[in-house]
Every structure is written in structure tokens, then in C-alpha cells.
BATI-444584 format. One record per residue: residue number from 1; z, y, x negated of N, C-alpha, C in turn; residue in one letter. Coordinates in Angstrom, 2 decimals. Example, Ala and Ser with C-alpha at 12.3 -4.5 7.8 and 13.67 -1.06 7.14 Angstrom:
2
<atom><num>1</num><n_w>7.80</n_w><n_v>-5.69</n_v><n_u>-13.19</n_u><ca_w>7.80</ca_w><ca_v>-4.50</ca_v><ca_u>-12.30</ca_u><c_w>7.80</c_w><c_v>-3.30</c_v><c_u>-13.20</c_u><residuo>a</residuo></atom>
<atom><num>2</num><n_w>7.08</n_w><n_v>-2.25</n_v><n_u>-12.85</n_u><ca_w>7.14</ca_w><ca_v>-1.06</ca_v><ca_u>-13.67</ca_u><c_w>7.87</c_w><c_v>0.03</c_v><c_u>-12.90</c_u><residuo>s</residuo></atom>
% end
This chain:
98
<atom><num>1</num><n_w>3.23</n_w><n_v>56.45</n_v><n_u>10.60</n_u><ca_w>2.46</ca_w><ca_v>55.69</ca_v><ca_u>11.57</ca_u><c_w>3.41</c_w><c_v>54.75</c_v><c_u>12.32</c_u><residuo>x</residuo></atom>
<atom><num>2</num><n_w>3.12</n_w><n_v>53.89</n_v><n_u>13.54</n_u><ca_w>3.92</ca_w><ca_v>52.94</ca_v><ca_u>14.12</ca_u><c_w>3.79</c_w><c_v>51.82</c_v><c_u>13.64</c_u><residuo>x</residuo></atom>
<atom><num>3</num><n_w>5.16</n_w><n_v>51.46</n_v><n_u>13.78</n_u><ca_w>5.32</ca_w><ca_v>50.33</ca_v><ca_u>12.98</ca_u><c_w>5.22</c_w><c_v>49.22</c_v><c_u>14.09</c_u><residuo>x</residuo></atom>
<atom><num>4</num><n_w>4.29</n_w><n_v>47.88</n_v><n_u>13.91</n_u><ca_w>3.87</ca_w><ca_v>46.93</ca_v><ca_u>14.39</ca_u><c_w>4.87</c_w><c_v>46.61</c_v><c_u>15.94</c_u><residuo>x</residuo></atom>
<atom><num>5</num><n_w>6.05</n_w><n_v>46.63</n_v><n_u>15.82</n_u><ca_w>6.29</ca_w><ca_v>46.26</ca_v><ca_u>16.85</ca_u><c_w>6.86</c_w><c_v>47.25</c_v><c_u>17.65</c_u><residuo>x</residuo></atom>
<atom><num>6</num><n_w>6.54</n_w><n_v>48.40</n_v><n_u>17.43</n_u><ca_w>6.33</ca_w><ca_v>49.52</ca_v><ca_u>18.53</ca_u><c_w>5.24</c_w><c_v>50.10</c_v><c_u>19.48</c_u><residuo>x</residuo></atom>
<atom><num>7</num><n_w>3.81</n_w><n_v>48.65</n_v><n_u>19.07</n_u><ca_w>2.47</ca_w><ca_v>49.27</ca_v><ca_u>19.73</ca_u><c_w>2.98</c_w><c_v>49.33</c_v><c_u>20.80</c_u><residuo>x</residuo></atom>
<atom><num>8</num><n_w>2.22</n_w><n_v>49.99</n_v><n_u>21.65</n_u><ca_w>2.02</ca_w><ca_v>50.56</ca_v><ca_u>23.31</ca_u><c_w>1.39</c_w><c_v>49.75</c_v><c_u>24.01</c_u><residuo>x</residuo></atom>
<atom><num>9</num><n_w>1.64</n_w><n_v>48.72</n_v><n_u>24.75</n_u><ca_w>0.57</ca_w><ca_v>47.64</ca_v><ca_u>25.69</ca_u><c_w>0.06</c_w><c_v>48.87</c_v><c_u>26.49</c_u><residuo>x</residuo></atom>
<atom><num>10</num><n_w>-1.48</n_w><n_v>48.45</n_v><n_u>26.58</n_u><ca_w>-2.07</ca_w><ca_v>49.77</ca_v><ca_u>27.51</ca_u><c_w>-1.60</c_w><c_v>48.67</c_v><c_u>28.55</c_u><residuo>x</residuo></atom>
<atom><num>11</num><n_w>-2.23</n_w><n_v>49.56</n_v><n_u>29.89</n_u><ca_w>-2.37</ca_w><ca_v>48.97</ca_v><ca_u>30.96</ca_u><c_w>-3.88</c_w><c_v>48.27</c_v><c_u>31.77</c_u><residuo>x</residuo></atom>
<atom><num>12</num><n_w>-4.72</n_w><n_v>48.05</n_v><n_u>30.77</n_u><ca_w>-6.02</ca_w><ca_v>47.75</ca_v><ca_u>30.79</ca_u><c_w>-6.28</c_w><c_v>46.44</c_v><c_u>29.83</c_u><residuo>x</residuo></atom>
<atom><num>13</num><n_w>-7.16</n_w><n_v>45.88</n_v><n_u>30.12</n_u><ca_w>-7.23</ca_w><ca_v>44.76</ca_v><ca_u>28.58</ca_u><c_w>-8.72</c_w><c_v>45.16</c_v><c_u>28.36</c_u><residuo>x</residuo></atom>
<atom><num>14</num><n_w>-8.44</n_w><n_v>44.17</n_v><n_u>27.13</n_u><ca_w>-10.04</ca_w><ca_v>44.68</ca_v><ca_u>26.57</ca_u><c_w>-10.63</c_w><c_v>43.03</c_v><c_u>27.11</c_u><residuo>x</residuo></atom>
<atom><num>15</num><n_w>-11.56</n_w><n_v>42.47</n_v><n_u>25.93</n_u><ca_w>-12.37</ca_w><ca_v>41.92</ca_v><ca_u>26.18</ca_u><c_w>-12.08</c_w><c_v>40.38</c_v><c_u>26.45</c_u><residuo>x</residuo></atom>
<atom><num>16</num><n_w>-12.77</n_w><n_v>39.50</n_v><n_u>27.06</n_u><ca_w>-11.96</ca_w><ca_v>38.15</ca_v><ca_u>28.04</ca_u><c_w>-10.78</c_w><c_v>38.29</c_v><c_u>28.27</c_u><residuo>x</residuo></atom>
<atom><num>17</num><n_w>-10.13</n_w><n_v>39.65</n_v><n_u>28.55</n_u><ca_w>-8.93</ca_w><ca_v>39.60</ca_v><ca_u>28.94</ca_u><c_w>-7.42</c_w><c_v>39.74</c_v><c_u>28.36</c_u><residuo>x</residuo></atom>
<atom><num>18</num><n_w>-7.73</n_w><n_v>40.05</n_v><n_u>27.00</n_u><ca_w>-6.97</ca_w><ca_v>39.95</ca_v><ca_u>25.90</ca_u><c_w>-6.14</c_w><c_v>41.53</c_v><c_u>26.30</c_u><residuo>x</residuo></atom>
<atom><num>19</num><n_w>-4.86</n_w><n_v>41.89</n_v><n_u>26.02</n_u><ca_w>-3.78</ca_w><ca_v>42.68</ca_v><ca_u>25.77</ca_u><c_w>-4.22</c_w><c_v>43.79</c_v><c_u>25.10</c_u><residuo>x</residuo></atom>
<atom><num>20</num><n_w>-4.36</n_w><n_v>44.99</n_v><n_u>25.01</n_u><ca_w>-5.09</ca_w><ca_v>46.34</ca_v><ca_u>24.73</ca_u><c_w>-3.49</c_w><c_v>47.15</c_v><c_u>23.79</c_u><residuo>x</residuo></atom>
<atom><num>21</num><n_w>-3.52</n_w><n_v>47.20</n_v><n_u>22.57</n_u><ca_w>-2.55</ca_w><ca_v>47.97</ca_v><ca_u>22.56</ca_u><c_w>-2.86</c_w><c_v>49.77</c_v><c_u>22.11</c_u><residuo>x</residuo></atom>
<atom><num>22</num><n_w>-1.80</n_w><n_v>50.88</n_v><n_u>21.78</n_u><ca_w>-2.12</ca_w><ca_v>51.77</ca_v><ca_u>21.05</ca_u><c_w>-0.85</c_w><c_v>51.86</c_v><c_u>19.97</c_u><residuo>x</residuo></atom>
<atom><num>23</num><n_w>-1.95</n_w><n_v>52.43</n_v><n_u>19.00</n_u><ca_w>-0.35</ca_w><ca_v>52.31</ca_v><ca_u>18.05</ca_u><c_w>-0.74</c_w><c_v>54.46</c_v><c_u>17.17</c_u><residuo>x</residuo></atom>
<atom><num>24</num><n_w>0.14</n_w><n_v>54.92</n_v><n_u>17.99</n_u><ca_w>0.40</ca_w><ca_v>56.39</ca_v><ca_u>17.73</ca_u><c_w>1.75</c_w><c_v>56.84</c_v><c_u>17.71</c_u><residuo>x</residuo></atom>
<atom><num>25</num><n_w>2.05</n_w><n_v>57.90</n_v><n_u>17.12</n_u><ca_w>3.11</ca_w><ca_v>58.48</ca_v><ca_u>17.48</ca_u><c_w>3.33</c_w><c_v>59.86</c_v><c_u>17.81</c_u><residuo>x</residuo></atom>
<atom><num>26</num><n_w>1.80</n_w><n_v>59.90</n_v><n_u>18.73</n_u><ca_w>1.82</ca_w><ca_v>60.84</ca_v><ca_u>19.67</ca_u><c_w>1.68</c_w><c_v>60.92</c_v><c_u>20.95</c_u><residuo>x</residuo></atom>
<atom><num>27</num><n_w>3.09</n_w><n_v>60.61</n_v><n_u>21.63</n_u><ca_w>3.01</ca_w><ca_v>59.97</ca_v><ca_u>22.85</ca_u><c_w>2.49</c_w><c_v>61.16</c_v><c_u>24.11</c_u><residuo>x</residuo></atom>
<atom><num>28</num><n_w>2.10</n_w><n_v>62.02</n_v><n_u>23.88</n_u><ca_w>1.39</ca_w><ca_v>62.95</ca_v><ca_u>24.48</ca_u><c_w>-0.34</c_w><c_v>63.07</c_v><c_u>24.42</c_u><residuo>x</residuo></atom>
<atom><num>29</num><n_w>-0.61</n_w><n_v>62.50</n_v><n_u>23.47</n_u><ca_w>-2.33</ca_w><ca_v>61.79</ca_v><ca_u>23.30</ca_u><c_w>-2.61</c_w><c_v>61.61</c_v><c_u>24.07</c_u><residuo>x</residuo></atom>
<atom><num>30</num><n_w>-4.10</n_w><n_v>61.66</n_v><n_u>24.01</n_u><ca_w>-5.29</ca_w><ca_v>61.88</ca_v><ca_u>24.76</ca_u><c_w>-4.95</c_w><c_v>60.04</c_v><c_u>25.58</c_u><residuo>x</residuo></atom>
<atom><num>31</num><n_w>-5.08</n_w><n_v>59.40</n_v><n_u>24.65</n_u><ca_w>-4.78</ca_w><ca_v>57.77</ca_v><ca_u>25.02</ca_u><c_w>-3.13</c_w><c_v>57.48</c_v><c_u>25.77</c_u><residuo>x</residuo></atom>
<atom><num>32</num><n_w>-2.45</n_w><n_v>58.15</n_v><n_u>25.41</n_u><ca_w>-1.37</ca_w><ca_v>57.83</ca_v><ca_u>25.86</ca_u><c_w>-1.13</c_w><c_v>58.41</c_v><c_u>27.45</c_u><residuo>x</residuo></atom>
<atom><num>33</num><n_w>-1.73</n_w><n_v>59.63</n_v><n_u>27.44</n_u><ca_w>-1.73</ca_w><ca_v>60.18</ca_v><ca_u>28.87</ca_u><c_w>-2.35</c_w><c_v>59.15</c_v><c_u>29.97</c_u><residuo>x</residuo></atom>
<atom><num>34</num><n_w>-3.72</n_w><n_v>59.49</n_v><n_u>29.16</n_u><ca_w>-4.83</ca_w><ca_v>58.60</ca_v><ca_u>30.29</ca_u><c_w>-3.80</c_w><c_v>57.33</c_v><c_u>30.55</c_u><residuo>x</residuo></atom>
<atom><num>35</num><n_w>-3.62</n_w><n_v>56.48</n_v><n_u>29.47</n_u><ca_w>-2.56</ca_w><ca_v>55.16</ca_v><ca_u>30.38</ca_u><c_w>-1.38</c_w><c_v>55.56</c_v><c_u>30.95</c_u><residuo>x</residuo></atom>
<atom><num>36</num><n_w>-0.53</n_w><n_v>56.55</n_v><n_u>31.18</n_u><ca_w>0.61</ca_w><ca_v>57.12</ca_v><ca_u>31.89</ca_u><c_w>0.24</c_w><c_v>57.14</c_v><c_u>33.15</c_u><residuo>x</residuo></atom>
<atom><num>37</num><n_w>-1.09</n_w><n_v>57.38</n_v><n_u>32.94</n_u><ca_w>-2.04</ca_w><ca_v>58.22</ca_v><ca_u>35.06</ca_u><c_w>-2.20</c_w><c_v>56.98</c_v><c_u>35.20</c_u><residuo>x</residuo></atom>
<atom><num>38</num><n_w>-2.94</n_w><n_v>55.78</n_v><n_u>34.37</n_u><ca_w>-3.26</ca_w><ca_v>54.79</ca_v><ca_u>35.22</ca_u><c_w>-2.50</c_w><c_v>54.13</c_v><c_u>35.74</c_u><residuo>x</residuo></atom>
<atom><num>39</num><n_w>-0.73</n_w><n_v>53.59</n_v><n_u>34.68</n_u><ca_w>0.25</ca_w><ca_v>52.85</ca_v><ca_u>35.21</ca_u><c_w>0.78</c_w><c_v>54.04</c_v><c_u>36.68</c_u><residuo>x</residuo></atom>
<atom><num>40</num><n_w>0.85</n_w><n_v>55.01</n_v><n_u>36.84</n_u><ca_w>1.12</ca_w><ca_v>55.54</ca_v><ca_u>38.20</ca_u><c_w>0.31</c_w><c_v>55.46</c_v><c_u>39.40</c_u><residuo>x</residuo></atom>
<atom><num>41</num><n_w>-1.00</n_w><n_v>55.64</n_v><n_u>38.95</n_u><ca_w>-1.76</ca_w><ca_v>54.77</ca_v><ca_u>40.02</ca_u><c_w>-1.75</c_w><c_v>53.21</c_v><c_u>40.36</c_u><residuo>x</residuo></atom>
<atom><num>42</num><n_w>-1.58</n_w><n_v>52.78</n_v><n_u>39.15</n_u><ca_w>-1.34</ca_w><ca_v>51.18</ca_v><ca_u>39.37</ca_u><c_w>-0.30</c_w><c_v>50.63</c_v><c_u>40.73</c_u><residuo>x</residuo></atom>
<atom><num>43</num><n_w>1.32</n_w><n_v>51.69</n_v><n_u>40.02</n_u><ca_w>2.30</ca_w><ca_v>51.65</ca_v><ca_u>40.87</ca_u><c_w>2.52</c_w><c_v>52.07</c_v><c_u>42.33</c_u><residuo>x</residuo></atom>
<atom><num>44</num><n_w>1.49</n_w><n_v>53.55</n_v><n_u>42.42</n_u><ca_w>1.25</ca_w><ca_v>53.81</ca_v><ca_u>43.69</ca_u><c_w>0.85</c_w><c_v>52.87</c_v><c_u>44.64</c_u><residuo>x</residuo></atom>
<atom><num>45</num><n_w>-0.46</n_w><n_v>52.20</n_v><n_u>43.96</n_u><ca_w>-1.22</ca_w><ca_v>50.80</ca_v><ca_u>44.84</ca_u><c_w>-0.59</c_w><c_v>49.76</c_v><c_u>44.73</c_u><residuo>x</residuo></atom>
<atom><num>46</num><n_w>0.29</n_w><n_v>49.34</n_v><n_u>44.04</n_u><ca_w>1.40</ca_w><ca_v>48.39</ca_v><ca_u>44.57</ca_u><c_w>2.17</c_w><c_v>48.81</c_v><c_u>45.55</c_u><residuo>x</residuo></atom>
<atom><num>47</num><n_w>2.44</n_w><n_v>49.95</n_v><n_u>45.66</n_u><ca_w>3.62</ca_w><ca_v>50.49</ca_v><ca_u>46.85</ca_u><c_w>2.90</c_w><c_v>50.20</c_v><c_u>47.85</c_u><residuo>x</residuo></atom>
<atom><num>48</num><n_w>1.69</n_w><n_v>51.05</n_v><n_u>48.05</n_u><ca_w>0.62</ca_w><ca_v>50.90</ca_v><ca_u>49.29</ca_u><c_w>0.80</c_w><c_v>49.69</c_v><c_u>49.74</c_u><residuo>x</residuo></atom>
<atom><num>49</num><n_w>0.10</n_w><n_v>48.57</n_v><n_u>48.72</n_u><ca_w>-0.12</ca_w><ca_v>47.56</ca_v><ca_u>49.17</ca_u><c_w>1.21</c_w><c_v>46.67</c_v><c_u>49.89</c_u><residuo>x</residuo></atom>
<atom><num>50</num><n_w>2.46</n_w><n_v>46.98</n_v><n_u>48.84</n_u><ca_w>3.81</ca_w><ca_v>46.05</ca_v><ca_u>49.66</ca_u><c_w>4.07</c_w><c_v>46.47</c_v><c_u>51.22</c_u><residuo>x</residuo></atom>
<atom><num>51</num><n_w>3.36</n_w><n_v>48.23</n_v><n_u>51.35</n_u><ca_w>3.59</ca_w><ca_v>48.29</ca_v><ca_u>53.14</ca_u><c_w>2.53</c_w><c_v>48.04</c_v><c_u>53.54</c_u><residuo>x</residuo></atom>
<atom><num>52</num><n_w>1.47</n_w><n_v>47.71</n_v><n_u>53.41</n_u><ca_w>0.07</ca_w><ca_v>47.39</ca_v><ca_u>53.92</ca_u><c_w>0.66</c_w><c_v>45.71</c_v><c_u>54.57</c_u><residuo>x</residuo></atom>
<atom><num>53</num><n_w>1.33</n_w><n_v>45.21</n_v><n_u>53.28</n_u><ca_w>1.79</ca_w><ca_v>43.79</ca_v><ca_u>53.57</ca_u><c_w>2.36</c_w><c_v>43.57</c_v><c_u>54.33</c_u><residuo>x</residuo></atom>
<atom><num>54</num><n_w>3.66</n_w><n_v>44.25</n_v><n_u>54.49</n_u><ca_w>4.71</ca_w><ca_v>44.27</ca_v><ca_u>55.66</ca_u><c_w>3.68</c_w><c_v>44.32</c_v><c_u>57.10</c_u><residuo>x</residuo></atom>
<atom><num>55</num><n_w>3.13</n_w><n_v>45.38</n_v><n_u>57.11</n_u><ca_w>2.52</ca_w><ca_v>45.57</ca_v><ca_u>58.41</ca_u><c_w>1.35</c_w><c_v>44.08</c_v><c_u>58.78</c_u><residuo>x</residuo></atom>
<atom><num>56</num><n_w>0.46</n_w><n_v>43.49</n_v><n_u>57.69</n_u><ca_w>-0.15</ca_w><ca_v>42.75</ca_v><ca_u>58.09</ca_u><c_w>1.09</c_w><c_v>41.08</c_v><c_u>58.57</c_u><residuo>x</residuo></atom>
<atom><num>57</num><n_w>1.58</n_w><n_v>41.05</n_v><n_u>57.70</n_u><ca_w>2.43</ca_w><ca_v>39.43</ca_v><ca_u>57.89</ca_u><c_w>3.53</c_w><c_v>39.86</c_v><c_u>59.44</c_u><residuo>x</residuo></atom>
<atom><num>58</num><n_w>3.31</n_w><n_v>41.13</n_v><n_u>59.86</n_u><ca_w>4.13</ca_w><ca_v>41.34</ca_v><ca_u>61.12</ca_u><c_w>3.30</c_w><c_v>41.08</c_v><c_u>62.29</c_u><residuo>x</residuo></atom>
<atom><num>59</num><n_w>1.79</n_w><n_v>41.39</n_v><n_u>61.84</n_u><ca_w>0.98</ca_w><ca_v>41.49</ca_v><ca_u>62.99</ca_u><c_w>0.22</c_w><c_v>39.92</c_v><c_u>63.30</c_u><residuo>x</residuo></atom>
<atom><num>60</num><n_w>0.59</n_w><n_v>39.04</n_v><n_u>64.24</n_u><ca_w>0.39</ca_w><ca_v>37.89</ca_v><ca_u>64.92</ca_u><c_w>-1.06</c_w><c_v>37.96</c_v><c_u>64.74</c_u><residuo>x</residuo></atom>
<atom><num>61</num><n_w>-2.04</n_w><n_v>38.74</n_v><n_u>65.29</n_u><ca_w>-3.04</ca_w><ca_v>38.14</ca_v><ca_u>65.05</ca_u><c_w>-3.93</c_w><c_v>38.09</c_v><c_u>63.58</c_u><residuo>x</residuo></atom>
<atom><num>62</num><n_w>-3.41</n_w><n_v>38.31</n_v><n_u>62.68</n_u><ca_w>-3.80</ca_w><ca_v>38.34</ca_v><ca_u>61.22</ca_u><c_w>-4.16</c_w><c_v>37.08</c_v><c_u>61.47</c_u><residuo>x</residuo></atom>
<atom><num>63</num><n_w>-5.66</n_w><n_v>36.70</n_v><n_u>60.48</n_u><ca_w>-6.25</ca_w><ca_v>35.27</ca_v><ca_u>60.19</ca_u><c_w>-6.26</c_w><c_v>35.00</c_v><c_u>58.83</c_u><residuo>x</residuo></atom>
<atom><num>64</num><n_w>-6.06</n_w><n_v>33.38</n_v><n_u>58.62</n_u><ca_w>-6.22</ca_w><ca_v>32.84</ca_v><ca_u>57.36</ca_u><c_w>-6.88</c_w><c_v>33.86</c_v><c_u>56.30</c_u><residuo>x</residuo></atom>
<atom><num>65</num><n_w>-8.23</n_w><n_v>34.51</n_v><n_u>56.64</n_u><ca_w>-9.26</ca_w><ca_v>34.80</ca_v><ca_u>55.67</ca_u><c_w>-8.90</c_w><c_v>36.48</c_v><c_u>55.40</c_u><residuo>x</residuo></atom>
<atom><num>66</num><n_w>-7.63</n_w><n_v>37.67</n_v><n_u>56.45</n_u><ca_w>-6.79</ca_w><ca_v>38.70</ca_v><ca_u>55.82</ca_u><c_w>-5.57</c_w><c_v>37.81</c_v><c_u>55.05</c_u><residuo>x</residuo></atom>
<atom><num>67</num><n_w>-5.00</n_w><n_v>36.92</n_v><n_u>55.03</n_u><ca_w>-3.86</ca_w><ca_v>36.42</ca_v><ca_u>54.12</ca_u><c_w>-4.63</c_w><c_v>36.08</c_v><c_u>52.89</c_u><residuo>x</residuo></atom>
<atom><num>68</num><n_w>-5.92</n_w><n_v>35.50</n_v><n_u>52.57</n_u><ca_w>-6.29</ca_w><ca_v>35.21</ca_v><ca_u>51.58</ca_u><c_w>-6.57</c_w><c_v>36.62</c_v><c_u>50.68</c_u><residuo>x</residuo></atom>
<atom><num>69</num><n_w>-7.15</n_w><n_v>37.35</n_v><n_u>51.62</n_u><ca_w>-7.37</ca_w><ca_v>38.38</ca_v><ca_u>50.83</ca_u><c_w>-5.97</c_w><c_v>39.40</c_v><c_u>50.05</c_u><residuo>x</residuo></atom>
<atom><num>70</num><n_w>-5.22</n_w><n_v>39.30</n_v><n_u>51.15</n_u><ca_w>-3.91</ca_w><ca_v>40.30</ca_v><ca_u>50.81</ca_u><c_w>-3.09</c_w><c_v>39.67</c_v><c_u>49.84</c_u><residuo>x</residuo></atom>
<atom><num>71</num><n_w>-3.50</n_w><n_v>38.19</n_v><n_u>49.90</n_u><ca_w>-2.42</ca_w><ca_v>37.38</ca_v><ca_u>48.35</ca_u><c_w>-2.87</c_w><c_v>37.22</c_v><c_u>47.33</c_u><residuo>x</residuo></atom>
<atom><num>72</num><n_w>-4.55</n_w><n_v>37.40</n_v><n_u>47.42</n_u><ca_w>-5.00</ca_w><ca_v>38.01</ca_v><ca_u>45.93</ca_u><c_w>-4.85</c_w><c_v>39.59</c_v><c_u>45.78</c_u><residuo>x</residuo></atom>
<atom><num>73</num><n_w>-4.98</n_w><n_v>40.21</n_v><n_u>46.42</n_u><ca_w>-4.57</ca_w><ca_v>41.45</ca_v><ca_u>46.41</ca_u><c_w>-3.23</c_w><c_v>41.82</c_v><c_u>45.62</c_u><residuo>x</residuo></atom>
<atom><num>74</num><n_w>-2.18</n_w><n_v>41.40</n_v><n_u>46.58</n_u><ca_w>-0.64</ca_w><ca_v>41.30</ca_v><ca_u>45.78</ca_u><c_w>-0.87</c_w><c_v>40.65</c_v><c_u>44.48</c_u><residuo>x</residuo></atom>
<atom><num>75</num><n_w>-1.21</n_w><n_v>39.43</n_v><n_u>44.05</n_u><ca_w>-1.03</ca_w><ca_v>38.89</ca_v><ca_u>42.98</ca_u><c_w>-1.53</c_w><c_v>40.08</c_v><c_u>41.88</c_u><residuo>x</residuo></atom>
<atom><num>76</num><n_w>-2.85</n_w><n_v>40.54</n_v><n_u>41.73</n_u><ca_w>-3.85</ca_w><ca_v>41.57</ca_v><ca_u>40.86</ca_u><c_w>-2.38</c_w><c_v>42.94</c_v><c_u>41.03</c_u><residuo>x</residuo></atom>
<atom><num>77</num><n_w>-1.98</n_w><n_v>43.55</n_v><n_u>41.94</n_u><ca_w>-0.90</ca_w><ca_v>44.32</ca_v><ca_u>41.92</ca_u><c_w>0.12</c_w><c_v>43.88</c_v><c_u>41.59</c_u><residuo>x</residuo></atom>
<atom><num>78</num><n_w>0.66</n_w><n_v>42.54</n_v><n_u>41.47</n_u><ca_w>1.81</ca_w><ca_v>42.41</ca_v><ca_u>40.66</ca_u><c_w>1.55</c_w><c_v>42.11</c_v><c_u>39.32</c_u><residuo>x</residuo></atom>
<atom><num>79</num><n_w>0.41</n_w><n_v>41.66</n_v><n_u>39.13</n_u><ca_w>-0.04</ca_w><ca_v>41.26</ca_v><ca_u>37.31</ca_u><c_w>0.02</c_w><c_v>42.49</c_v><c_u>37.03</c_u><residuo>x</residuo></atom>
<atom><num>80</num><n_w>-0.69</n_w><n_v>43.49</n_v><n_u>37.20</n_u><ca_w>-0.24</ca_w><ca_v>45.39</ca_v><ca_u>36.96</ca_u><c_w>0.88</c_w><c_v>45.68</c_v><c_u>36.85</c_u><residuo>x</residuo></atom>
<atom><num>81</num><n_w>1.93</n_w><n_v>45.71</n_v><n_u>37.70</n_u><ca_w>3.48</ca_w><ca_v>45.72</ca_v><ca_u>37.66</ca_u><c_w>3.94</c_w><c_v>44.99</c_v><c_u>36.59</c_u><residuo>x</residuo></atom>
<atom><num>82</num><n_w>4.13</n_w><n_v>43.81</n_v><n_u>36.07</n_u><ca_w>4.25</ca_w><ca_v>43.54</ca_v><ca_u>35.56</ca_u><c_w>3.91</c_w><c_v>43.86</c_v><c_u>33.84</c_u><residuo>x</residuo></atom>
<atom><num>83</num><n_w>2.56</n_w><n_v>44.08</n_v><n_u>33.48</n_u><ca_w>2.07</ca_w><ca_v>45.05</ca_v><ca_u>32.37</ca_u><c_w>3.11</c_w><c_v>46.18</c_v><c_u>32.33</c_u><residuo>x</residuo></atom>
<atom><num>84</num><n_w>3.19</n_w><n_v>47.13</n_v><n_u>33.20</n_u><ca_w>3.51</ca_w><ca_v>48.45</ca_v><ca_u>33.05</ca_u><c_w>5.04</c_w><c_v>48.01</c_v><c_u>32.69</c_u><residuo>x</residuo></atom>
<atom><num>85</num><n_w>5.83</n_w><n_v>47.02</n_v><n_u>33.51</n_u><ca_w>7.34</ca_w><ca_v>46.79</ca_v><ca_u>33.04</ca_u><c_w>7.05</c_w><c_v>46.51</c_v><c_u>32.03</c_u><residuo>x</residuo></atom>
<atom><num>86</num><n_w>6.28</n_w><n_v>45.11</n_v><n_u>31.30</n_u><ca_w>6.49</ca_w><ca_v>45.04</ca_v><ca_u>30.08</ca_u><c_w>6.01</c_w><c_v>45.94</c_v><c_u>28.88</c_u><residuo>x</residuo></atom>
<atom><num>87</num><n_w>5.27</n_w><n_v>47.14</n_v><n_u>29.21</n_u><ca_w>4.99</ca_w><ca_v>47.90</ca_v><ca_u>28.47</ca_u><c_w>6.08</c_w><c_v>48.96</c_v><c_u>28.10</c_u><residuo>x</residuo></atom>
<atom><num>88</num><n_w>6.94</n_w><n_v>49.39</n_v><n_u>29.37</n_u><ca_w>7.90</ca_w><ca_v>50.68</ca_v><ca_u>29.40</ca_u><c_w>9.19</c_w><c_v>50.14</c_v><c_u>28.85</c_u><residuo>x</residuo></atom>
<atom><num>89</num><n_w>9.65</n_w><n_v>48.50</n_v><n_u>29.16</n_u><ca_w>10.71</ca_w><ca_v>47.69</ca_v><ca_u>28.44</ca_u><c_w>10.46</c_w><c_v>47.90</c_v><c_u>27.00</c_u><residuo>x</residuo></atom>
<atom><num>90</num><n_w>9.57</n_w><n_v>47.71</n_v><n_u>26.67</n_u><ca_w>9.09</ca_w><ca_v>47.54</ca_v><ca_u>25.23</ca_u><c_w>9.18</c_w><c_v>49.12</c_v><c_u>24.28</c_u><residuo>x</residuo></atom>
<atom><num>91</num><n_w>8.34</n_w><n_v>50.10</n_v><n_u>25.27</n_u><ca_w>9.19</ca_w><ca_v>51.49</ca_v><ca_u>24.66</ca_u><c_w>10.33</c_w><c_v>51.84</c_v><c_u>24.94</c_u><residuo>x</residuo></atom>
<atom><num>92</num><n_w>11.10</n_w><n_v>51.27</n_v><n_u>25.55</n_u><ca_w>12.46</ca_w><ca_v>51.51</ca_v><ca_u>25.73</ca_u><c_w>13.46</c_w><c_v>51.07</c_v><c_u>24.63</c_u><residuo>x</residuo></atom>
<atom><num>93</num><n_w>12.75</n_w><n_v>49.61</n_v><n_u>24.21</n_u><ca_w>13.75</ca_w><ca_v>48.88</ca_v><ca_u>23.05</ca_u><c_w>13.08</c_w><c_v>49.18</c_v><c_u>22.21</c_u><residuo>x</residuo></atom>
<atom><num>94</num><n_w>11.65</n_w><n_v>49.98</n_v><n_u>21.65</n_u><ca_w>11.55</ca_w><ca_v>50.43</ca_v><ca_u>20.39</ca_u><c_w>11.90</c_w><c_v>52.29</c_v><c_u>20.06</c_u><residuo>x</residuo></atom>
<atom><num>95</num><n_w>12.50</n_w><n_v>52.83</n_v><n_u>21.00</n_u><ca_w>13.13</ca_w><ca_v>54.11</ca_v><ca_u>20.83</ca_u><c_w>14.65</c_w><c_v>53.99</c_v><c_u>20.56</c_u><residuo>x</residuo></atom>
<atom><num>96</num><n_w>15.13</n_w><n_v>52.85</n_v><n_u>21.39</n_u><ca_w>16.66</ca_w><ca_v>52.92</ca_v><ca_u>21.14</ca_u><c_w>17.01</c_w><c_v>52.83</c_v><c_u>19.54</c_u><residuo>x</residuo></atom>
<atom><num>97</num><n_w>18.23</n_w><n_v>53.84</n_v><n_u>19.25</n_u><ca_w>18.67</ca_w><ca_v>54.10</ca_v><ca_u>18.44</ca_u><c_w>19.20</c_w><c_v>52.61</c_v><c_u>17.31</c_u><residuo>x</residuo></atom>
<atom><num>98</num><n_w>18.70</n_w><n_v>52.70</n_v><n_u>16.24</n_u><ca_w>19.32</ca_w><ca_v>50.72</ca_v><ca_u>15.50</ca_u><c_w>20.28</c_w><c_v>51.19</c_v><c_u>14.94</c_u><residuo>x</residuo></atom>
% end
């Protein structure tokens, strides 16, 4: 079985928000896939969104109430980014060879 500090941060949380892990060592699972698709969609819609951004902060007539929206937007896409790095860092330093 995996040993404690090799769980898998999903990319989802569970309940008030709390950190979701999996602890398998079948990284081809049913659970492990499904979170592989989501961190790539996650990452896709961060990409989207960083040129969505470019194009809005270029365009002069953007108002207060598209910046509000697009910097909660970015923020929710970088809290995602962020999960998925610290999830793939984390299988990275629990595969490397001790």
C-alpha cells in the first residue's frame, strides 16, 4: 500500500474545502485517471484564461466590473495551478530513487 507521504493531492477538495487525497499504487485507476483529465483541463483553462487576459488588459475600453471579474477568474485558475504543481512536485519527490 502507499506509504503516508506518498498520497496523491487530488485536484478537487472535499468538504469546507479541505485537501482530497488518494492513496493507491495504481496510478492508472479509475481515481487516478479521472484527476489526470481534470488537472489538464484545469491547465487548459488557465492557458485560455492567461490569453483571454492579455487580450482584455490590452483593450482600453474594458470596465472596472470585466477586471473584477477576470481577477477572480485568474486567482480560482491559479489556486488550480497551483494544486496540480503541488500535487505533480510531490509525485515527483515520492518516486525519486532514496
Amino acid at each position: 500500500m502507499t506509504a503516508p507521504n506518498e498520497l496523491r493531492l487530488l485536484p478537487w477538495t472535499g468538504p469546507d474545502g479541505k485537501p482530497c487525497y488518494l492513496s493507491t499504487d495504481d496510478r492508472g485507476g479509475y481515481v487516478s485517471r479521472l484527476a489526470d483529465n481534470i488537472e489538464a483541463v484545469q491547465l487548459g483553462t488557465a492557458a485560455e484564461l492567461l490569453e483571454e487576459a492579455s487580450e482584455t488588459l490590452d483593450d482600453q475600453d474594458t470596465g472596472p466590473n470585466d477586471l473584477r471579474h477576470l481577477a477572480h477568474d485568474l486567482g480560482s485558475a491559479l489556486r488550480d495551478v497551483l494544486r496540480v504543481a503541488a500535487s505533480r512536485g510531490h509525485l515527483l519527490a515520492a518516486s525519486e530513487p532514496r
